[in-house]
Each structure stands twice: as structure tokens, then as C-alpha cells.
C-alpha positions as CSV (number, residue, x, y, z in Angstrom):
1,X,116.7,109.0,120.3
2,X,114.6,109.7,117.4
3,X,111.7,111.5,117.3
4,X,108.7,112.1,115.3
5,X,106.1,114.9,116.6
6,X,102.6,114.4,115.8
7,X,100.1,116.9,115.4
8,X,95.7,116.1,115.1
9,X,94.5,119.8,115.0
10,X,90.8,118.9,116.1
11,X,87.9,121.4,116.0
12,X,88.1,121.6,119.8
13,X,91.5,120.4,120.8
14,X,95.2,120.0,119.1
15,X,96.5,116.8,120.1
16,X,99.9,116.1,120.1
17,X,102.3,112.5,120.3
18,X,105.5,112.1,120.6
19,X,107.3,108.8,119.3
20,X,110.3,107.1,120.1
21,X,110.7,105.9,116.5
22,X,113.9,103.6,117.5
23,X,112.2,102.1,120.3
24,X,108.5,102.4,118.6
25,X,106.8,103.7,121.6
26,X,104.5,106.8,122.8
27,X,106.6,108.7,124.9
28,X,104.4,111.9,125.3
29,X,100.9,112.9,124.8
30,X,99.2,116.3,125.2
31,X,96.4,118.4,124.2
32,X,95.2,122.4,124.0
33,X,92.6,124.2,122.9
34,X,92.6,124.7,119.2
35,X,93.4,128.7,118.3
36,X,92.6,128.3,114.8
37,X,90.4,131.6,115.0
38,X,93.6,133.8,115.8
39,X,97.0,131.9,115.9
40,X,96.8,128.3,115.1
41,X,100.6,128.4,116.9
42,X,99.5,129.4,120.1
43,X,97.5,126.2,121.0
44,X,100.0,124.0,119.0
45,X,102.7,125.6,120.9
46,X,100.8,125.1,124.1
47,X,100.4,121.0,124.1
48,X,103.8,121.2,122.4
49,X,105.2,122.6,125.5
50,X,103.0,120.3,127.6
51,X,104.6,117.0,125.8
52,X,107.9,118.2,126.2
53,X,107.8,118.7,129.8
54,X,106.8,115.2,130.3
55,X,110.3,114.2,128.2
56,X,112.5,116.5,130.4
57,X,113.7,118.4,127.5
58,X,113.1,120.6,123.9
59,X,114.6,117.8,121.4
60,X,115.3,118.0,117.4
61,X,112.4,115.7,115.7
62,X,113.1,113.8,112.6
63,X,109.3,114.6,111.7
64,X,106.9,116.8,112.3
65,X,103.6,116.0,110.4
66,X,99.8,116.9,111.2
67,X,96.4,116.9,110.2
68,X,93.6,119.3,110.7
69,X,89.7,119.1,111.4
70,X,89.8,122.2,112.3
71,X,87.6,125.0,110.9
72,X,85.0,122.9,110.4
73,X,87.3,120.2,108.6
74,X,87.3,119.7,104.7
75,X,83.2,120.6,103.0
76,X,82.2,119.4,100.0
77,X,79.2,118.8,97.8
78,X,78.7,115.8,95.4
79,X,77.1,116.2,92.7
80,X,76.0,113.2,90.0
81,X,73.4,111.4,87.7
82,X,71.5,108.2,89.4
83,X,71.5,108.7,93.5
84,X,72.6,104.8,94.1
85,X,75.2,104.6,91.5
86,X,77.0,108.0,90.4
87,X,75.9,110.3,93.1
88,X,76.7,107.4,95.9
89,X,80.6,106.8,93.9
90,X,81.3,110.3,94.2
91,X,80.1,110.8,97.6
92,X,82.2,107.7,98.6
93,X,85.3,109.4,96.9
94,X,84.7,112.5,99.2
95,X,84.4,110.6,102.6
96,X,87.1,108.3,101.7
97,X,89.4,111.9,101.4
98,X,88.2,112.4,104.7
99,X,85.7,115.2,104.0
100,X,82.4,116.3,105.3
101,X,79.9,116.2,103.0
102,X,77.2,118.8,103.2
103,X,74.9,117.5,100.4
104,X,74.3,114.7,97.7
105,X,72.3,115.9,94.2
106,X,71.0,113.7,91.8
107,X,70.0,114.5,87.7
108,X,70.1,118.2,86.6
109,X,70.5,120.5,89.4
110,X,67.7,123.2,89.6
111,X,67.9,126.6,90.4
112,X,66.7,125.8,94.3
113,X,69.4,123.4,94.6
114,X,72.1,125.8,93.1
115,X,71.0,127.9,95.7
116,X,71.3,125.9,98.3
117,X,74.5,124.4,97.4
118,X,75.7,128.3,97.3
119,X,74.2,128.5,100.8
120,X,76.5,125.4,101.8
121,X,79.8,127.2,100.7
122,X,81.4,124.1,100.7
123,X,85.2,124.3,99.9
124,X,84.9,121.6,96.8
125,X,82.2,120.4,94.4
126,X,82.4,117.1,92.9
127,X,81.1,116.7,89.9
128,X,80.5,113.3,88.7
129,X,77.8,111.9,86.5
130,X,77.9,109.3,83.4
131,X,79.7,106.3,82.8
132,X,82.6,106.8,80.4
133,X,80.7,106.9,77.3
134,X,77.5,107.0,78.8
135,X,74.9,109.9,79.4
136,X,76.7,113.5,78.3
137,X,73.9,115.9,78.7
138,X,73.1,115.7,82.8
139,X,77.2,116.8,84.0
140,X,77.0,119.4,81.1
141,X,73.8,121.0,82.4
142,X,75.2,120.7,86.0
143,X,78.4,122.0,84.7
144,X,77.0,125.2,83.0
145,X,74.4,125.7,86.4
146,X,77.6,125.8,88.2
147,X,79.2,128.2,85.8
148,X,76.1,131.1,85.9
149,X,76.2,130.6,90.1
150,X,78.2,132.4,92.7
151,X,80.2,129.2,94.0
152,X,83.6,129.8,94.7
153,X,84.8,126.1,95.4
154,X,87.1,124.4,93.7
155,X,84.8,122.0,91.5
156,X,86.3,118.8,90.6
157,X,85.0,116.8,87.3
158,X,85.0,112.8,88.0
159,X,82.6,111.6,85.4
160,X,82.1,110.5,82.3
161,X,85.6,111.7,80.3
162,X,83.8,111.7,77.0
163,X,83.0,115.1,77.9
164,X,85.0,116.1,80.9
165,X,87.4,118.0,79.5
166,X,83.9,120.2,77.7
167,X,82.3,120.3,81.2
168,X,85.8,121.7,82.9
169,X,86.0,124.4,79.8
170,X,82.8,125.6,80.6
171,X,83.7,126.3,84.4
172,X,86.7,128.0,83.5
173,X,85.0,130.7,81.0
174,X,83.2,131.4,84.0
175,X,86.1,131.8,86.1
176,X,85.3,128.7,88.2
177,X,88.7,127.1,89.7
178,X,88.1,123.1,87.7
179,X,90.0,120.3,87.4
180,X,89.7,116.8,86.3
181,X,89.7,113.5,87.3
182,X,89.5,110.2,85.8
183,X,86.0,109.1,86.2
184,X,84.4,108.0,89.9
185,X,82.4,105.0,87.9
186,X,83.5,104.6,84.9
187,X,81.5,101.1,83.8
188,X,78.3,100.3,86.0
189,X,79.7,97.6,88.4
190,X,83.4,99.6,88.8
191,X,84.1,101.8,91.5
192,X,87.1,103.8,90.9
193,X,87.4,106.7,93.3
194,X,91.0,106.6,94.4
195,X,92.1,109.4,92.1
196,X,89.1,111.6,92.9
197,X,90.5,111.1,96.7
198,X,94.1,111.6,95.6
199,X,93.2,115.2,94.1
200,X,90.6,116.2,96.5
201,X,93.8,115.6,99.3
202,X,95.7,117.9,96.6
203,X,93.2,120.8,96.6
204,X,93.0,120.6,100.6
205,X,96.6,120.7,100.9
206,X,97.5,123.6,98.3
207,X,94.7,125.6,99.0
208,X,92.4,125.1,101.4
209,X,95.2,125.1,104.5
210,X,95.7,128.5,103.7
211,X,92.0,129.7,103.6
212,X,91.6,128.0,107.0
213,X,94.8,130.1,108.8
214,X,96.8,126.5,108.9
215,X,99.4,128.0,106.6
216,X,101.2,129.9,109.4
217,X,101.6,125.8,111.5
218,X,103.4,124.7,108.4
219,X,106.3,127.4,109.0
220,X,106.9,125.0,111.5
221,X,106.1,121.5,110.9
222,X,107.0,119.5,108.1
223,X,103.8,119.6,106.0
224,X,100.0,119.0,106.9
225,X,99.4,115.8,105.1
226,X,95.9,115.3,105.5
227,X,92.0,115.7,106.9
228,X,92.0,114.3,110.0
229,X,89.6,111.6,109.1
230,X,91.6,110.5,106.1
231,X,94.4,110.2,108.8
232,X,92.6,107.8,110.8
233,X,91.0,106.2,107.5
234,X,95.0,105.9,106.8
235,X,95.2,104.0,109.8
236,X,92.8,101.7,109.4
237,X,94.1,100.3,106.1
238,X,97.5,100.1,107.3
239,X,96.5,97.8,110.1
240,X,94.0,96.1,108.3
241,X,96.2,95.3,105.2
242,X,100.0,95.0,106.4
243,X,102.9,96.4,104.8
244,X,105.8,95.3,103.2
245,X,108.0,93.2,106.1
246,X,104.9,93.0,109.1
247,X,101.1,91.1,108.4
248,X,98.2,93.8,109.4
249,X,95.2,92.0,111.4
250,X,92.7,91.5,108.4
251,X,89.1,92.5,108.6
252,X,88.2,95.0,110.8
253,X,85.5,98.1,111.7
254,X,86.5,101.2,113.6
255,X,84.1,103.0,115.2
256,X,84.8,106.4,115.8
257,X,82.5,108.7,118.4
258,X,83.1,112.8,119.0
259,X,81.7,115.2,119.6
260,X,80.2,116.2,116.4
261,X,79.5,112.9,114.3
262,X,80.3,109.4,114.4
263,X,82.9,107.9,111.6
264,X,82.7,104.2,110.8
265,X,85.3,102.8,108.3
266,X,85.0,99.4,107.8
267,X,88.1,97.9,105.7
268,X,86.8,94.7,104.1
269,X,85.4,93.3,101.0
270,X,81.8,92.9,102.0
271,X,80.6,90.2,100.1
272,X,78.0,87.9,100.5
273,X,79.3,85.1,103.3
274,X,76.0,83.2,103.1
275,X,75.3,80.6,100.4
276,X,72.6,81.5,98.1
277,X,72.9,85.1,98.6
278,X,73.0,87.6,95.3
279,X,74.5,91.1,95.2
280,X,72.6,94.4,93.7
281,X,73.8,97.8,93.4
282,X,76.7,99.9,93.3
283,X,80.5,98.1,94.6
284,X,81.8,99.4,98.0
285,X,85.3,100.4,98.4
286,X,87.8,98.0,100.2
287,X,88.4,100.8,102.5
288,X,84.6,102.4,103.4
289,X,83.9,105.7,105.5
290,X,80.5,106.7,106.7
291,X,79.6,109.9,108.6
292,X,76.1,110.8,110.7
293,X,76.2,114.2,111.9
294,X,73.2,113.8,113.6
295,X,75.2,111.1,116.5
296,X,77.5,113.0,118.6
297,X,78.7,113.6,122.3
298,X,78.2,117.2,122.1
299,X,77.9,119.7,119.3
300,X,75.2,117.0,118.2
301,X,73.7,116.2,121.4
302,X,70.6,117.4,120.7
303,X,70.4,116.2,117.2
304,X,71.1,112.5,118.8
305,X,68.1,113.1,121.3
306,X,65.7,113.9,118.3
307,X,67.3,111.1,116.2
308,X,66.7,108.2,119.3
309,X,63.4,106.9,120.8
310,X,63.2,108.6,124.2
311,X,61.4,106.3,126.0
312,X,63.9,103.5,124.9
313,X,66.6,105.9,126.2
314,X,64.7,106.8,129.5
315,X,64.5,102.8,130.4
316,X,67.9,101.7,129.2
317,X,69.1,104.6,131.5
318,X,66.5,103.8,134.3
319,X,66.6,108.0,134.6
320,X,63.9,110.2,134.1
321,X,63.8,111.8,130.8
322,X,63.2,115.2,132.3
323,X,66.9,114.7,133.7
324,X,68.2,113.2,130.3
325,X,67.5,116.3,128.6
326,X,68.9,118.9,130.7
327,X,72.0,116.9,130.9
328,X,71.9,116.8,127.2
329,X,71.2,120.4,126.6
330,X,73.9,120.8,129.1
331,X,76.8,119.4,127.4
332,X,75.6,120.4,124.1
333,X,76.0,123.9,125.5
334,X,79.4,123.2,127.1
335,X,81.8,120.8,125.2
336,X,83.9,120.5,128.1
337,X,81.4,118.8,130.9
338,X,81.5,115.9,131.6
339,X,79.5,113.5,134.1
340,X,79.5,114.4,137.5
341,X,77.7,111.6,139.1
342,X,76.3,107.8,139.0
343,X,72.9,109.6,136.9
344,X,75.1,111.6,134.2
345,X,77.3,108.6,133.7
346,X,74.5,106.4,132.6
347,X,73.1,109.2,130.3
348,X,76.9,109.8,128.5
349,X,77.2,105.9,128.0
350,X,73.8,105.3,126.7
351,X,74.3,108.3,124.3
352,X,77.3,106.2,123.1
353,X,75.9,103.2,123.2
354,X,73.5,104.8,120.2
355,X,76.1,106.5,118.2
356,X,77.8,103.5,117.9
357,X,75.0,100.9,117.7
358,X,72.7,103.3,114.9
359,X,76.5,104.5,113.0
360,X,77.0,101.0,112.1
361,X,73.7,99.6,111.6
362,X,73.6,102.9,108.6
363,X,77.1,101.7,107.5
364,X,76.6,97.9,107.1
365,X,74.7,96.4,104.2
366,X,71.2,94.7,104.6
367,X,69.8,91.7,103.3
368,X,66.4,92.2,101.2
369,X,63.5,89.0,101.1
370,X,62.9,89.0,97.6
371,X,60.3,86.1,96.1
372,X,60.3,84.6,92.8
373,X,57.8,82.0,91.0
374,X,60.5,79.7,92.8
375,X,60.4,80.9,96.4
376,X,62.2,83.4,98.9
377,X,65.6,84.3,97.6
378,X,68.3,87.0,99.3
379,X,69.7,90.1,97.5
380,X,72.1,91.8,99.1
381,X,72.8,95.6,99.6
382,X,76.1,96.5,100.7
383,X,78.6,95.2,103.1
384,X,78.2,91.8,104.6
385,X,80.3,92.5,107.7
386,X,78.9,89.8,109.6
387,X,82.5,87.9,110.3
388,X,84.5,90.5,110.8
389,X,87.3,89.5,113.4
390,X,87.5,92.7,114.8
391,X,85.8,95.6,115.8
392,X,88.1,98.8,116.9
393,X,87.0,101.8,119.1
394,X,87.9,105.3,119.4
395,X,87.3,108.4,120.6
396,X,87.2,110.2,123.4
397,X,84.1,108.6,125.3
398,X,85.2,104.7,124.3
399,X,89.2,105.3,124.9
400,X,88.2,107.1,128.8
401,X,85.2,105.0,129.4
402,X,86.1,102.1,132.7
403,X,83.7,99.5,130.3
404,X,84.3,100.5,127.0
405,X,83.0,96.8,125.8
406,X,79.5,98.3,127.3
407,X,79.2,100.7,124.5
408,X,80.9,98.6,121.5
409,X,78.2,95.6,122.3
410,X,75.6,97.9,120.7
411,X,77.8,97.1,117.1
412,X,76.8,93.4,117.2
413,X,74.9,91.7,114.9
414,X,71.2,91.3,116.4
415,X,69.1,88.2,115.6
416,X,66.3,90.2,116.1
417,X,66.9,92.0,112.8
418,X,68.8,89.5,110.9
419,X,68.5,92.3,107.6
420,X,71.4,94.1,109.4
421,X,74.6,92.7,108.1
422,X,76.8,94.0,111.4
423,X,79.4,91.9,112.9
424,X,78.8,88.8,114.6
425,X,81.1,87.9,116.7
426,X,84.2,90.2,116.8
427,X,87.2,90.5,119.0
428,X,87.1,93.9,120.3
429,X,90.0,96.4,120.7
430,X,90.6,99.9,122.2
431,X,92.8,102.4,120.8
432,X,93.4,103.2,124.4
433,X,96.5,105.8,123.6
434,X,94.1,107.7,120.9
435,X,96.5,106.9,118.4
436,X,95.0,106.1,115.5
437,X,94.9,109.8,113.6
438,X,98.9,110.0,114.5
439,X,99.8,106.6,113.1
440,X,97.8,107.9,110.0
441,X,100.4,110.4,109.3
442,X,103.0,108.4,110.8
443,X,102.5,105.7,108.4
444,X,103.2,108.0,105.7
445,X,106.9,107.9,105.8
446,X,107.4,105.1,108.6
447,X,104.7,102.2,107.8
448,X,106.3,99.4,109.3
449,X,106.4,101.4,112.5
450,X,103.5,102.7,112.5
451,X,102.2,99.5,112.2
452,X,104.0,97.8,114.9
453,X,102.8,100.6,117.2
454,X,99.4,100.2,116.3
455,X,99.5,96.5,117.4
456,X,101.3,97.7,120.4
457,X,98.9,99.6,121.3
458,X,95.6,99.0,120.2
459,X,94.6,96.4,122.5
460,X,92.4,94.2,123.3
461,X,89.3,95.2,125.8
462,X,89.4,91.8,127.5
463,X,92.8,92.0,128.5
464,X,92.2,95.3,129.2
465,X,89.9,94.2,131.9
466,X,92.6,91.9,133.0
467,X,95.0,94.1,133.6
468,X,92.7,96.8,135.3
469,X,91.7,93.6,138.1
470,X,95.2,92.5,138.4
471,X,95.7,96.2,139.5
472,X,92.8,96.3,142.1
């Protein structure tokens, strides 16, 4: 039997999988609390030992991979020239690498934002800002701000390469750790932000494991390959797209709620289906990640309460808002509660039921009336996602949820605001093994099985619900 051990170290838990990679099953799953603050080992060691008691034995894995969230996952700052164009391209290459990203800045920074982006202490800066041959004087200012400040980040040039190489000298006199990139928007309709997302995954892997006390876990697995959300990101294509011997699905949207923020990648092109329809503004990547850390289960409870309209909540619900609160202040104070009775239930699935339903309606493109001389005419800004074929969830609230399609129906397209471009009429799935970060790393050296288990696994919620009756 070969065996590949899987490792997600999450900011709360470290999740473990097992897979039979000859017979391309799941054999073992397990979780522990993350120890990230004294011995990442003892809480890897802990669902280790957990998975290995369900296979009867301590056996020799061909691979050991992982990814990490942990420590408060990958930070980083873009920095660029136009907000909708160079700003937006370099922020794109960040969540694409699976980062966080604690700020966007636009034209010459000032002094306040140096400040603040000091405050931030993110782990990488990207700076970006030009086309290739374009403006010079805007990444050379931010460049020299960057040099006089006290930010200890690895800062990353990706713009225009007339003067990269100037703008990384200039860090470097300062003793500023820069390197360089080829450019995240190099003409004004080009995207190119797979090399930014190629080195930023460098950086995180040479240095930034150490700094988070992950370096000590790779003693014993075979590398840490990745941020978690570029693992599931990884995922996504893979299915999406296929490999080289087995067809991936096509189209599709994942939705991803936790505790802390809600991920949507959507792996499609995104143009306009409808006739007459013209697009404006920058391209979107093929393979598109959005993050709101203001919609979450728990750390960002409170921030979701703020974010939604109450009394909409308190009549979806049909509970008093009074009790919707303390139950959100409750869990936002205690990761690990969950609902206790018929009340608390209804609260935790509406709360989903917003993350997912506002996460995609931010991460879908819209449709903008403009009129001409000639009449009304449609310009589109980003994705048209309205036939997607599939819509994916994750998570822990979706994959433990009894009617996961309850909380997924909030990602439909709503005739009601026909300006949001969100699905139509989708198929939707459940990653109902909460695979999809493991088949990430998996399809790093084994794509065609990782694959295979996907579509194994991932099912769909309809004959979910069949099998769930037939069980009754």
C-alpha cells in the first residue's frame, strides 16, 4: 500500500489525510489543535497519531507534504499606480499566491500611509506600478519611501521593467531584502501575474516558514509547498482544467467559509455571455481568488453582524435579534461552540447563508446601464459567471451542515438585481471529505490522482440527499 500523508496546518486546527494512492481513496482523517506558538510538532504529531490509529498501524509514506495558514497565514501589501488597473493586478497576484492582503495603495505613497503600512508588518510588499515603458516616476518615489521607512518585508518589484532594476537598487542601499519580477501589467489590457505568484510562493517557502516556527515540521515532512489558500486555489484549477490522461469538470466557483474570512475562486474566463454586451477595465485571471475578512463563522462574527442588515437577519432567522447577538458574541469569543439547539442552528446557517451569498456577489462582475445618443447599451465589469455549471462548497459549516444546498442557494443569480453577474443555474457539489487543500498539494507530484479523487469525492448535494434518505 502506498501512502501519501497530508498535512493543512490551519490557524485553529492541523488537519491531516491519509491516501491510499494505489487505490486513490481517503483512508484516514484527523485533526488537532494547531501548536504553532510553541512546537508546531506536538499538534501535528497529535492528529498524526489520531489518523494512524484508524489504519491499525505506523506505516512508511511515499509523501509527506503540507501547507500552512497558520500564524496568521502569508501578509502582504500591494502597492501600485491606478487603483483599477496596477494596484488591482498586483493585488490579484497576491491572492492568487494565496496571501492575505492587509492593504491596497494607489499613486505616491505619503508619509501616513508609510506609516500605516509599517503598522501592518506585513511579511511582503508588492511593488508594482507602470506599464513596461510607461510612467517611471510613481514606483521610484514608492520605491525610495520604502527605502527611508522601517519595513522589514521582503518587497517584491512587479512593474514597469524600464526601471525595475533602479527601483530594486534603491531598496537594497537601504538594506531592504528586493527582488524582481517581470511586470504584473505589462500593456494595459494584459494581466500577467503568474510570476509575481511564482516568487511570492518562493519567498514564503525560503523564508517566511522559518519566521513562523514551521521550519522545525519540515525536519519531518517532505517540504511545505504552499499557503493554504493557494493549496485549495491549486485544487480548483486542477479540477477545473484536467490534466494530462483525465478531463477536469470545466467551469466552476468554490466557495470557501471559516472562521475568519470567506475565499471564493472562480476558475473561468468571465466574458460577456450576453449579445451586445462590451467589456471595460482591467482582465481577470483564468484562476480568480477573492477574500472578505469581514464574513466569517467566528474570529469575524462580529464583523459579519456589522457588515449584514439586522433586521433582514432577525426575520430570515424568525429569532430575536437580542438572541442573535449573544450567540454571535458567543462564538466569536469561543471558536469551538457550536449550536446547541433548533434557535442557534438557524442563527449559524443564516450567518452562512451571508458569507456565501455577499462573498460572491463582491467576487462576480456587474453589468453597468450605460446610454448613448443611440440608446441603453451594457458594459461590463468583471466576471460574467452567470453559466457556470458548477458551484463547489467548503468549509467547515457547508461540509457538516444536514442541508448544505440551504446555504449555497444564497450564490445564485437573483433576477431582482440582474447587475450581479453570479451563477445561474449551477449544479452544486460538496467537498464533503474537506479535501480540497490536500488534493492541492497532492496534485503537486500526483495530478492525475489527485484528480480522480477529487471527482470521487466531491459530490454532488442532490445525491447527497439521496443517499442520506435511502439511509433513513
Amino acid at each position: 500500500m502506498s501512502l501519501a500523508l497530508l498535512i493543512d496546518f490551519g490557524s485553529t486546527y492541523t488537519k491531516v489525510s491519509v491516501v491510499d494512492l494505489d487505490q486513490e481513496t481517503i483512508v484516514a482523517t484527523a485533526r488537532a489543535r494547531t501548536t504553532v506558538e510553541k512546537n508546531i510538532m506536538e499538534g501535528l504529531l497529535q492528529a498524526k497519531d489520531k489518523a494512524e490509529q484508524q489504519l491499525g498501524c505506523q506505516p512508511e509514506y511515499k509523501y509527506k507534504l503540507a501547507c500552512s495558514s497558520a500564524a496568521g497565514g502569508l501578509r502582504i501589501v500591494a502597492v501600485g499606480l491606478v487603483k483599477d488597473l496596477t494596484v488591482e493586478a498586483a493585488k490579484q497576484a497576491a491572492l492568487g499566491a494565496g496571501a492575505r492582503v492587509l492593504g491596497v495603495y494607489a499613486h505616491e505613497l505619503s508619509i501616513q500611509e508609510i506609516n500605516e503600512i509599517e503598522s501592518a508588518k506585513p511579511e511582503i510588499v508588492l511593488l508594482a506600478g507602470g506599464t513596461d515603458g510607461g510612467n517611471k516616476d510613481v514606483i521610484l518615489h514608492n520605491a525610495r519611501m520604502m527605502a527611508e521607512s522601517i519595513v522589514k518585508p521582503t518587497i517584491i518589484v512587479a512593474g514597469n521593467k524600464v526601471v525595475a532594476e533602479e527601483a530594486k537598487q534603491i531598496l537594497t542601499k537601504a538594506g531592504k531584502e528586493a527582488l524582481i519580477t517581470e511586470n504584473v501589467l505589462p500593456e494595459l489590457e494584459k494581466l500577467n501575474v503568474i510570476p509575481a505568484r511564482r516568487l511570492i510562493r518562493q519567498v514564503f517557502l525560503e523564508t517566511i516558514i522559518a519566521a513562523k516556527g514551521l521550519k522545525r515540521a519540515e525536519a519531518f515532512i517532505e517540504r511545505i509547498l504552499m499557503p493554504t489558500p493557494a493549496a485549495v486555489l491549486n485544487a480548483a484549477q486542477l479540477l477545473s482544467t484536467g490534466c494530462e490522461g483525465e478531463q477536469g469538470l470545466g467551469d466552476l466557483v468554490v466557495v470557501d467559509i471559516g472562521g475568519a474570512t470567506t475565499d471564493v475562486h472562480s476558475l473561468a474566463e468571465g466574458l460577456p455571455t450576453r449579445s451586445g454586451v462590451s467589456y471595460r477595465g482591467l482582465p481577470q485571471p483564468f484562476a480568480k481568488r477573492t477574500v472578505e475578512g469581514d464574513l466569517g463563522m467566528r474570529v469575524s462574527a462580529t464583523s459579519l453582524l456589522e457588515t449584514i442588515n439586522q433586521k433582514e437577519f432577525e426575520k430570515l432567522t424568525n429569532v430575536h435579534i437580542d438572541r442573535v447577538k449573544k450567540y454571535i458574541n458567543d462564538v466569536h469569543n469561543n471558536y469551538s461552540l457550536l449550536p446547541q439547539d433548533e434557535e442557534e442552528l438557524k442563527i449559524e446557517t443564516a450567518m452562512a447563508t451571508y458569507c456565501a451569498g455577499m462573498a460572491v456577489e463582491r467576487h462576480v462582475g456587474t453589468l453597468e446601464v450605460v446610454w448613448t445618443p443611440f440608446g441603453a447599451s451594457y458594459v461590463q465589469h468583471g466576471k460574467d459567471l452567470t453559466e457556470t455549471p458548477y458551484v463547489i462548497g467548503t468549509g467547515g459549516v457547508i461540509v457538516e451542515h444536514s442541508q448544505p444546498k440551504e446555504i449555497l442557494q444564497s450564490t445564485l443569480f437573483n433576477e431582482e438585481d440582474p447587475t450581479l453577474l453570479k451563477p445561474r443555474k449551477p449544479e452544486f457539489l460538496l467537498d464533503e471529505s474537506y479535501i480540497m487543500a490536500s488534493m492541492g498539494l497532492l496534485a503537486e507530484v500526483e495530478p492525475e490522482k489527485s484528480l480522480r479523487i477529487m471527482k470521487k469525492y466531491i459530490v454532488s448535494i442532490q445525491e447527497l440527499g439521496v443517499r442520506s434518505q435511502n439511509s433513513q
